[in-house]
N, C-alpha and C positions, 0 to 999 in steps of 0.2 A: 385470437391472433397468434401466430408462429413467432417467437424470438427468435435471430439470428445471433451469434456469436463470433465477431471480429478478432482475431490477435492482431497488431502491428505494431510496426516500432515508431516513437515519434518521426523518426525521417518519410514515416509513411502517411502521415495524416495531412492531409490539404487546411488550408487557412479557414474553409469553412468548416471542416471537422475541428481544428478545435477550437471555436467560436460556437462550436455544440457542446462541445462535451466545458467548456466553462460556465458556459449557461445553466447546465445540466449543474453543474459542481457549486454554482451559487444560490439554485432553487432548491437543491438537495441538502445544503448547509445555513440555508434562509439566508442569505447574504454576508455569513462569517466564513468567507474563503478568499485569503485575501491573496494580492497576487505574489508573494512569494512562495505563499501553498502550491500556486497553480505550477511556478518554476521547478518546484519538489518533483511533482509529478513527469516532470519533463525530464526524456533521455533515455527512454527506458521501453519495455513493454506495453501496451497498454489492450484491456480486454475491454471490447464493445459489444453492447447488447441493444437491439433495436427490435424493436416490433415493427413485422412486415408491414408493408401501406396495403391498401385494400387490396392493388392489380399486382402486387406479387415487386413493386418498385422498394428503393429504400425505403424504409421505416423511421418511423423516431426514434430519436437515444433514448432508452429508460434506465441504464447502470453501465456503469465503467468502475475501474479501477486502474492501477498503472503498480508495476515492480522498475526501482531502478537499483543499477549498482551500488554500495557503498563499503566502505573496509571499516572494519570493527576493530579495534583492538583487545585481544581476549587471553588473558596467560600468555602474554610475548608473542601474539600467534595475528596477523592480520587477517582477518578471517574476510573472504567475499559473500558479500551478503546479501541476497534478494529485500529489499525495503519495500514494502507497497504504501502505494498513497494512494490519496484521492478514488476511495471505494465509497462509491456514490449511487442511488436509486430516486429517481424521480420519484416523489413525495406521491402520488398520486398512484403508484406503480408497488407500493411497498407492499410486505407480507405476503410476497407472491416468490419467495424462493429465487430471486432475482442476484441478489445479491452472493448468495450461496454458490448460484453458478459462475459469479466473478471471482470468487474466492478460489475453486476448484481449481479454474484453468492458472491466476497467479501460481496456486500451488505447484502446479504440474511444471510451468516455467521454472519458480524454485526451485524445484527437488530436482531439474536436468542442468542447471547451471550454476548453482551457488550452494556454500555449504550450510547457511543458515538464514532462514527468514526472520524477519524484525518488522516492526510496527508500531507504534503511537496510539494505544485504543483512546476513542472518548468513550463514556460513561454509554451511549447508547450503543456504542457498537460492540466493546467487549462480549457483550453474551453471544454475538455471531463470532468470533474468532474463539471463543473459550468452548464451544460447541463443534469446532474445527479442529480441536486439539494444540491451538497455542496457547503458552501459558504464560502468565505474567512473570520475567524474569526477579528472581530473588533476591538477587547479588545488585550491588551497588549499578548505578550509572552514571557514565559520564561523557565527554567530549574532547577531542583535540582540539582544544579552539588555537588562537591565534599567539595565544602566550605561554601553550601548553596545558596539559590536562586539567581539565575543570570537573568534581562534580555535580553531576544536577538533579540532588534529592529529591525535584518536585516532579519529576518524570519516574520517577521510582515506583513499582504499582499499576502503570499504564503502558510500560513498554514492554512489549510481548513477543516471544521469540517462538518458532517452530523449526524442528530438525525434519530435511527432509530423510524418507525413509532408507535405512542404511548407515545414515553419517551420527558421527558423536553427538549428544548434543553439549551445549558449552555447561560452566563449571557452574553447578548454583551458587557459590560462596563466592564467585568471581567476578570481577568488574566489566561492564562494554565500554570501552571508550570509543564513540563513533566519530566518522570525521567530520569535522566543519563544515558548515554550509550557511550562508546569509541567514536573516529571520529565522523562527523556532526553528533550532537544532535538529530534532527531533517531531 
């Protein structure tokens, strides 16, 4: 079968697109994707991957991801940052370099609009980002929350940044403070 590859912007997905791609995001995460994840990934780009249907019609979704805005704080500097979320492959569909090509195009969106990508690895995904070239940032992490800066040691290790090519990358001894956002921060 042919995989097709969608870019759009959430303003562009119909009610039943993403009543696929949550579907997709809940069998992909066996049922630990709760709906403030799904809101994360909301606002932003999102890249779709289907397998053709047998007569050349839409396909089924087998991997999305999604980049949205967010401002980092970094050495006094608000930095605009490509964030991806919700990079998901139907269970059934894995080890097939699926994922790799969600990753690419995210990238390609990074590295034309924002000066640094960020991310939240879990434990299974890291080795596809760390084989990508992003790396776990070193420097402390933290939050604007709502009282002001908080840090959040347990995201320390898991959150991984990549420079698109050209741009600085940020200071390894330096702090991210990301902005606020309802349910996990990060």
């Amino acid at each position: 079968m042919t995989v097709t590859l969608t870019l759009t912007h959430t303003a562009g997905l119909g009610p039943g697109e993403r009543g696929e791609i949550r579907a997709l995001l809940d069998a992909a995460f066996d049922g630990d994707f709760a709906d403030e994840d799904f809101e994360h990934a909301l606002g932003g780009m999102h890249v779709l991957l289907r397998e053709d249907g047998p007569h050349g019609s839409d396909g089924v979704l087998v991997a999305h991801g999604s980049v949205v805005q967010r401002r980092v704080l970094h050495n006094g500097r608000a930095l605009r940052t490509g964030y991806v979320e919700a990079v998901a492959v139907r269970p059934d569909r894995r080890r097939r370099g699926l994922a790799g090509q969600v990753m690419a195009e995210l990238e390609r969106v990074i590295g034309g609009a924002y000066v640094l990508g960020a991310l939240s690895a879990s434990e299974a995904g890291a080795a596809l980002y760390e084989g990508r070239g992003w790396r776990p940032h070193p420097g402390p992490i933290g939050v604007l929350g709502p009282t002001g800066p908080e840090r959040l040691a347990e995201e320390e290790g898991s959150t991984y940044v990549w420079t698109p090519p050209g741009a600085a990358p940020p200071d390894p001894a330096g702090r991210l403070d990301f902005d606020w956002r309802d349910g996990d921060v990060l």
